[in-house]
C-alpha positions in Angstrom: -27.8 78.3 -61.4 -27.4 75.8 -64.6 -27.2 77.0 -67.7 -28.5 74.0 -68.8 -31.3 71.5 -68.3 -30.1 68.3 -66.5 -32.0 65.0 -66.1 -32.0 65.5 -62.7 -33.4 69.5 -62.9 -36.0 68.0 -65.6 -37.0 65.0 -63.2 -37.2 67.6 -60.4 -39.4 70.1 -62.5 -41.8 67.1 -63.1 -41.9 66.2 -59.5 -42.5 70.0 -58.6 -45.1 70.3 -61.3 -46.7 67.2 -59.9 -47.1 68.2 -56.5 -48.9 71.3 -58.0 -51.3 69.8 -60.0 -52.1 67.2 -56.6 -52.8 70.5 -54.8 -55.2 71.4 -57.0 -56.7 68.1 -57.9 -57.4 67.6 -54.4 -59.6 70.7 -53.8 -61.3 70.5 -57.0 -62.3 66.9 -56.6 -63.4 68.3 -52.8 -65.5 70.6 -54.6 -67.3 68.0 -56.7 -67.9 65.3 -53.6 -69.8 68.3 -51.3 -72.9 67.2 -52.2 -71.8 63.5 -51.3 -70.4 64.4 -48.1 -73.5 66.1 -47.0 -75.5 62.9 -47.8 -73.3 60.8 -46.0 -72.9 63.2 -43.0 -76.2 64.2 -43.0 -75.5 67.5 -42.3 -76.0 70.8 -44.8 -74.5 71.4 -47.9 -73.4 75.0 -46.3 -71.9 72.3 -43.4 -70.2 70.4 -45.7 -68.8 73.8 -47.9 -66.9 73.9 -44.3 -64.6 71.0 -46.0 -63.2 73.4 -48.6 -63.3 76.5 -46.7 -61.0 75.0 -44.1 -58.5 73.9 -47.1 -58.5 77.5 -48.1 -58.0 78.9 -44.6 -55.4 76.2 -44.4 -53.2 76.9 -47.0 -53.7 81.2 -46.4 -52.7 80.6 -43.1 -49.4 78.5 -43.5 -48.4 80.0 -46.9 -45.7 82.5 -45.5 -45.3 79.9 -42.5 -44.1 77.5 -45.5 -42.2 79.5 -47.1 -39.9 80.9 -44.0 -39.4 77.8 -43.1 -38.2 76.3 -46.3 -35.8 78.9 -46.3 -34.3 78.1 -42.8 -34.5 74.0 -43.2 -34.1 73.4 -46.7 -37.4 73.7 -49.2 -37.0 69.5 -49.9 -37.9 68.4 -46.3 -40.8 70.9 -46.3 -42.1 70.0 -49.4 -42.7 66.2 -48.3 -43.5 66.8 -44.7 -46.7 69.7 -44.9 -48.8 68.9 -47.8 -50.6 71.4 -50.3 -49.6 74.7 -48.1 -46.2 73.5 -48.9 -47.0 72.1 -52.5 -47.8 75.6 -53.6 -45.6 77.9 -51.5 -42.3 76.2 -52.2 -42.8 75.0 -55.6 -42.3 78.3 -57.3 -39.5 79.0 -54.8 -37.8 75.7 -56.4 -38.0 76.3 -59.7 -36.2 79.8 -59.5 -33.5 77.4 -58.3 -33.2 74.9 -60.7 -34.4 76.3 -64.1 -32.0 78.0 -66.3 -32.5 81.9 -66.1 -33.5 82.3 -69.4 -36.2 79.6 -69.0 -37.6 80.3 -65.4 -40.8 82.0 -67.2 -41.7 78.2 -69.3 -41.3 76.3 -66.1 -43.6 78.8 -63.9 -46.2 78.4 -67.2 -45.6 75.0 -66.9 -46.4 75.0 -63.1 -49.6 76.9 -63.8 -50.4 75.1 -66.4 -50.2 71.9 -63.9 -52.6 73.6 -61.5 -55.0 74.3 -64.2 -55.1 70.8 -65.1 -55.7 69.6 -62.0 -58.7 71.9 -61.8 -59.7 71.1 -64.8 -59.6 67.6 -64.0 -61.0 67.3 -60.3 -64.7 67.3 -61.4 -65.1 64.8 -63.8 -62.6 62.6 -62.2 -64.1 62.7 -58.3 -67.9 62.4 -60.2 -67.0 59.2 -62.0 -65.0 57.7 -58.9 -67.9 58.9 -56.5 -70.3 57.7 -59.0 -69.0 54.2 -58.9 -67.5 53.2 -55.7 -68.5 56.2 -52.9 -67.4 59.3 -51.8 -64.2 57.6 -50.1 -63.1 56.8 -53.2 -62.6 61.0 -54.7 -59.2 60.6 -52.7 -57.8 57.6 -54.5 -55.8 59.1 -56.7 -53.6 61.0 -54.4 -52.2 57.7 -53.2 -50.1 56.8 -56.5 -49.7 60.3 -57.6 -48.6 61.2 -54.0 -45.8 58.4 -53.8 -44.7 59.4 -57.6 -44.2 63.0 -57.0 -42.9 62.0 -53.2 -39.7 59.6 -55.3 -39.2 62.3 -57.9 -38.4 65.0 -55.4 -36.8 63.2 -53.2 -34.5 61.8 -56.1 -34.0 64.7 -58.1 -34.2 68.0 -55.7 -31.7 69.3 -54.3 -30.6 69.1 -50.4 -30.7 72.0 -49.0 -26.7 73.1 -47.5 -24.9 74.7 -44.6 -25.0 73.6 -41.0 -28.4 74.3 -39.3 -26.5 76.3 -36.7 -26.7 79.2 -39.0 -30.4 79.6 -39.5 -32.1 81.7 -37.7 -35.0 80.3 -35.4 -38.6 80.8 -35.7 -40.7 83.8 -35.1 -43.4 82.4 -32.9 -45.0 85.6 -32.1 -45.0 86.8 -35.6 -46.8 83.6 -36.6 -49.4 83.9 -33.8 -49.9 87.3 -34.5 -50.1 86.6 -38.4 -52.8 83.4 -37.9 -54.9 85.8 -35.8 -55.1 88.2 -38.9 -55.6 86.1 -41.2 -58.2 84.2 -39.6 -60.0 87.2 -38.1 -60.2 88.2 -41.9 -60.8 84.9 -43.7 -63.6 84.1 -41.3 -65.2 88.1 -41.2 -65.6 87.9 -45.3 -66.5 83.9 -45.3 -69.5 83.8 -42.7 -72.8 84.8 -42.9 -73.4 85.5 -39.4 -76.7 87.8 -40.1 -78.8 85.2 -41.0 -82.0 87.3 -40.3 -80.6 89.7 -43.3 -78.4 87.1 -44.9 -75.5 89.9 -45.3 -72.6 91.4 -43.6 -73.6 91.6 -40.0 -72.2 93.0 -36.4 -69.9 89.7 -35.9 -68.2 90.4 -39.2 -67.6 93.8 -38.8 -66.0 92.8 -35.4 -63.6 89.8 -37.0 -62.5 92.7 -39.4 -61.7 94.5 -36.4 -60.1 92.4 -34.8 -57.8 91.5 -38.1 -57.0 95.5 -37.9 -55.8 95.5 -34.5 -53.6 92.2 -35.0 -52.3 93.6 -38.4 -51.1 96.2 -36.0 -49.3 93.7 -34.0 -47.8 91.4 -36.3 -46.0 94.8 -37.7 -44.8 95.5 -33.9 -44.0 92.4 -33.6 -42.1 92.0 -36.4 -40.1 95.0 -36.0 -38.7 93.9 -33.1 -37.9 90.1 -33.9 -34.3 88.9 -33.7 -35.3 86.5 -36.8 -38.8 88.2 -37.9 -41.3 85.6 -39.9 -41.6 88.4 -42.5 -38.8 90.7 -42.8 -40.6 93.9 -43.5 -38.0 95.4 -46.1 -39.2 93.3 -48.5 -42.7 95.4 -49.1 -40.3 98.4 -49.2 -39.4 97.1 -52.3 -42.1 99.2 -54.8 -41.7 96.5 -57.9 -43.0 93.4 -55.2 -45.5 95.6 -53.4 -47.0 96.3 -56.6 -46.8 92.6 -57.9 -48.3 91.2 -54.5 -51.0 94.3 -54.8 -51.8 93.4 -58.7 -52.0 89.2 -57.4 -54.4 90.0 -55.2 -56.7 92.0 -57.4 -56.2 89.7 -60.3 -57.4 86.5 -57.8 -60.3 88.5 -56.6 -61.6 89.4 -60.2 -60.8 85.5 -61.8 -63.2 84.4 -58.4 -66.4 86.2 -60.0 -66.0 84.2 -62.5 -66.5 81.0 -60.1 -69.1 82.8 -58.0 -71.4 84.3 -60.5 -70.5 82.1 -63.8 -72.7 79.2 -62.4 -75.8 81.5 -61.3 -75.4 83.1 -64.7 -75.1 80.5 -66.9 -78.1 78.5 -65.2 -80.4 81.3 -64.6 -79.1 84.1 -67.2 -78.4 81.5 -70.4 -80.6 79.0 -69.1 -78.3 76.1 -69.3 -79.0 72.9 -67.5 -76.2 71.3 -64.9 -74.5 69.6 -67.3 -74.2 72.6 -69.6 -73.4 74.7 -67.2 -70.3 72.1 -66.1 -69.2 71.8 -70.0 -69.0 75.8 -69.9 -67.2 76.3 -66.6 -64.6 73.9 -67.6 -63.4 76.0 -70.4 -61.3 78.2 -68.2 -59.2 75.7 -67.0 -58.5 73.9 -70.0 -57.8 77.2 -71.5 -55.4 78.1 -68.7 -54.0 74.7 -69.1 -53.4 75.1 -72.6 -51.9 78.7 -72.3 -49.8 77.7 -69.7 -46.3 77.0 -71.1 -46.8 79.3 -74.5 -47.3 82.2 -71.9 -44.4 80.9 -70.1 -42.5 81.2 -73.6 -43.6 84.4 -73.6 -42.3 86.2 -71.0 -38.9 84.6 -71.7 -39.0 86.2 -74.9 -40.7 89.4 -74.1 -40.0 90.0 -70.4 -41.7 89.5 -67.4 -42.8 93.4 -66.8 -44.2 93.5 -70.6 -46.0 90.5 -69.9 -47.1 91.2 -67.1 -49.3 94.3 -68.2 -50.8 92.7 -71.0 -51.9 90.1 -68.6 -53.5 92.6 -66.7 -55.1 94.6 -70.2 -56.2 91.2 -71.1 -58.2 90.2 -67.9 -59.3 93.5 -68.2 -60.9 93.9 -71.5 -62.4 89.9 -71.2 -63.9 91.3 -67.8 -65.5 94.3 -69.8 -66.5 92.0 -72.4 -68.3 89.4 -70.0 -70.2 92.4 -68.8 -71.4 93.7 -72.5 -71.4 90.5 -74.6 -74.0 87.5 -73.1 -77.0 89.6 -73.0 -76.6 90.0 -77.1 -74.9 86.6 -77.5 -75.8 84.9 -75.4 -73.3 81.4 -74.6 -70.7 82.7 -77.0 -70.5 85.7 -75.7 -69.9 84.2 -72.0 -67.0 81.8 -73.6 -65.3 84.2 -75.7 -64.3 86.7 -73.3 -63.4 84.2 -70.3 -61.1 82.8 -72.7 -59.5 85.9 -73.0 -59.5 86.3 -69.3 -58.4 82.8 -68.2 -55.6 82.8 -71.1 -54.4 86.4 -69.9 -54.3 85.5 -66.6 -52.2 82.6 -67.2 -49.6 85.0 -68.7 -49.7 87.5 -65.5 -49.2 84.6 -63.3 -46.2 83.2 -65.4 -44.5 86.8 -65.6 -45.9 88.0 -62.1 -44.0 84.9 -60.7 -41.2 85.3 -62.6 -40.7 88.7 -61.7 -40.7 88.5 -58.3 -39.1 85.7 -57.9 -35.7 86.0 -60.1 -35.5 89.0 -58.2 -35.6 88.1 -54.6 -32.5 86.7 -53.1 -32.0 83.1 -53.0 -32.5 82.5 -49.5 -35.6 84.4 -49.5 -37.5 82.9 -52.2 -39.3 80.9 -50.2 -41.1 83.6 -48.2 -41.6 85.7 -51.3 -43.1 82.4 -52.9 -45.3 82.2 -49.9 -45.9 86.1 -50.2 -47.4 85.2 -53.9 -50.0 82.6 -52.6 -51.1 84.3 -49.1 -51.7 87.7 -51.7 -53.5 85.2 -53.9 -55.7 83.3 -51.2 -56.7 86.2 -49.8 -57.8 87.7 -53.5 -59.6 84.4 -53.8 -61.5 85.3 -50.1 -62.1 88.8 -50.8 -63.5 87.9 -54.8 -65.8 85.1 -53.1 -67.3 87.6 -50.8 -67.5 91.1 -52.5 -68.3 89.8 -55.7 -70.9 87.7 -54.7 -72.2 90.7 -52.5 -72.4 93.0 -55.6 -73.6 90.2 -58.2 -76.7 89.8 -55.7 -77.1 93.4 -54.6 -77.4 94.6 -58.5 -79.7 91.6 -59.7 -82.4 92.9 -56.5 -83.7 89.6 -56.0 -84.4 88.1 -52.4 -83.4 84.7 -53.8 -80.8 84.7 -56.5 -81.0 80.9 -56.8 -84.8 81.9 -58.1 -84.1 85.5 -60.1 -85.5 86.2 -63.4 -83.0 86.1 -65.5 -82.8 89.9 -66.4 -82.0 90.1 -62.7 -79.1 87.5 -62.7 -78.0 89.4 -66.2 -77.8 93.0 -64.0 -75.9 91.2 -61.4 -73.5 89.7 -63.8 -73.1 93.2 -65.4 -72.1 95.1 -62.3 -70.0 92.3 -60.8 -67.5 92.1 -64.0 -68.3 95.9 -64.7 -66.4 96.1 -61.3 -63.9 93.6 -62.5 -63.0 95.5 -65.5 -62.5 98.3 -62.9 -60.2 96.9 -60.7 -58.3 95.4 -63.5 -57.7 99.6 -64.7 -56.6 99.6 -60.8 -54.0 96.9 -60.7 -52.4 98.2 -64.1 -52.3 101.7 -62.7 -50.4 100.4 -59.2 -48.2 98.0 -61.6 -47.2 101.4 -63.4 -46.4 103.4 -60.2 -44.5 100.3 -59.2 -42.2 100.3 -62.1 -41.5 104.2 -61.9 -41.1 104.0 -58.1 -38.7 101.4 -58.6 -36.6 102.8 -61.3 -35.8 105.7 -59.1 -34.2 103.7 -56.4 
């Protein structure tokens, strides 16, 4: 590993960080074009939330695809050939191999700093293209940005070396067994197959059956592969467990803020669309802001200090967003999600960092691909239980129509349960630590 930055690692850092912020430019601008889509297809806007649901399935289902393959054939060819899935599973991997060690925590800020821009970014850019020249037009900008960040890695990353003879081959079964799961799970938390009661219905509880039973399988499976997709050893390890554990809760607490932020804001604050756009783009440009200084951070401080206060800080600006709005009103929604957005830009920075400077070299792509199927599958969970308890607690029939002392009880017990799983996640990251200091 250099001790030193390089042109060539600095070129290849802004090529990785690139390719990041392209991931996430092109499912926020997807978010923004829905309602054109749906026009032009004439078909439902739920129809047309199909476009970014399949993105998300997507990338949860090939993110520790991605990653074991980078690791076998060299993280450079995957990187150009598979898109986003491979964007965000092997950049991370990447930069643990180029960055200097004492520096690895700056360039993963850096990298989420790129993916907050990019979020940041994606609505007002695909409104303004869509606006003037049509909904084809939202996916411009990949083309330039695509080839740029396609020259800079191709120039600047390295090869990947040693003959092909000694990689292992691929775990078909494992991957089989591992899309079923996923899937099965994805889908059983995504649909609303009870349309009569608008809730969790038979079919779901029988997709989340079937993701038990396959779970079940993929472990079999795995146990017995020559050259297993997942090498189960790795979640042996109590210090990554607990990361992936805490990524997962942190992903499915930051999604309330998606879900109910826009119902709250609109019906709670009273805000009109454009106010309510203005207010949820604060958390991105926070997050893009707080990006490398939290990266700076964890150099300086640590990774597993970091880490925790990440953790505190969602936490209390969870608590916060549950207590403040109702007394002060807009400022009181702002202030703690900056808190929250700027925290969880530290945990990411030191979770990553963590996990990553301490997995071997050749199997940083999976546990780079570990890090984003744990954080997909927060983002799934958070979209449907937090929704589920924002709308229970309000007791409306029709939350896009509730009073808004209903939407302000909803708000209240979905970030009241945020706060809670926050205290959760720092309690596993403790028993993490201690479990892992005694081995």
């Amino acid at each position: 590993m250099p001790v030193s930055p390089s042109s060539s690692s600095v070129a290849a850092l802004a090529g990785l960080a690139l390719a990041i912020l392209l991931a996430s430019l092109g499912a926020s601008v997807a978010n923004v074009g829905l309602p054109a889509l749906a026009a032009a297809f004439r078909i439902s806007f739920q129809q047309a939330q199909w476009v970014v649901l399949a993105y998300l399935l997507l990338i949860t289902l090939a993110s520790v695809n991605v990653g074991r393959l980078g690791d076998q054939f060299g993280r450079r060819r995957a990187l150009q050939g598979f898109g986003a899935a491979l964007m965000l599973a092997l950049g991370m991997a990447f930069v643990a191999d180029i960055a200097p060690s004492d520096k690895v925590g700056r360039a993963m800020g850096l990298l989420g700093a790129m993916s907050a821009v990019g979020t940041a970014l994606g609505p007002s850019l695909g409104g303004a293209l869509i606006a003037g020249f049509g909904w084809r037009a939202m996916f411009w900008p990949m083309l330039p940005l695509g080839a740029l960040a396609f020259g800079l890695v191709w120039r600047s990353v390295p090869a990947p070396s040693g003959p092909a003879a000694e990689r292992p081959g691929f775990d078909v079964a494992g991957s089989g067994w591992l899309a079923l799961v996923l899937a099965a799970y994805a889908l059983a938390l995504t649909l609303k197959l009870d349309h009569a009661q608008g809730g969790f219905g038979a079919l779901n509880a029988a997709l989340l059956l079937v993701a038990a039973i396959g779970c079940g399988a993929f472990v079999r499976a795995e146990s017995k592969a020559a050259a297993p997709l997942l090498n189960l050893a790795l979640l042996r390890d109590p210090a990554l467990a607990a990361g992936l554990f805490c990524n997962a809760l942190v992903s499915t607490v930051m999604m309330a803020t998606l879900v109910v932020g826009p119902f709250y804001l609109a019906r709670g604050l009273g805000l009109d669309a454009a106010g309510v756009g203005l207010a949820m783009s604060a958390g991105p440009l926070v997050a893009a802001l707080s990006g490398v200084p939290a990266g700076r951070m964890v150099d300086r401080c640590g990774a597993d200090a970091s880490a925790r206060s990440g953790l505190a800080g969602i936490g209390v600006g969870a608590l916060a967003l549950a207590l403040l709005p109702s007394s002060l009103g807009l400022a009181g929604y702002l202030l703690p999600l900056t808190l929250m957005t700027a925290a969880y830009a530290l945990f990411q920075a030191a979770n990553n960092t963590q996990a990553l400077t301490g997995a071997a070299a050749r199997q940083r792509g999976l546990v780079s691909g570990l890090l984003n199927l744990s954080r997909n599958l927060g983002l799934i969970t958070g979209a449907s239980l937090m929704g589920a308890v924002f709308a229970a607690a309000s007791g409306a029939a029709d939350i896009a129509a509730a009073a808004p002392q209903q939407v302000a009880a909803g708000a209240r017990a979905a970030f009241g349960l945020a706060a809670v799983l926050m205290l959760l996640a720092l309690l596993a990251s403790a028993h993490g630590r201690r479990k892992a200091a005694l081995c």
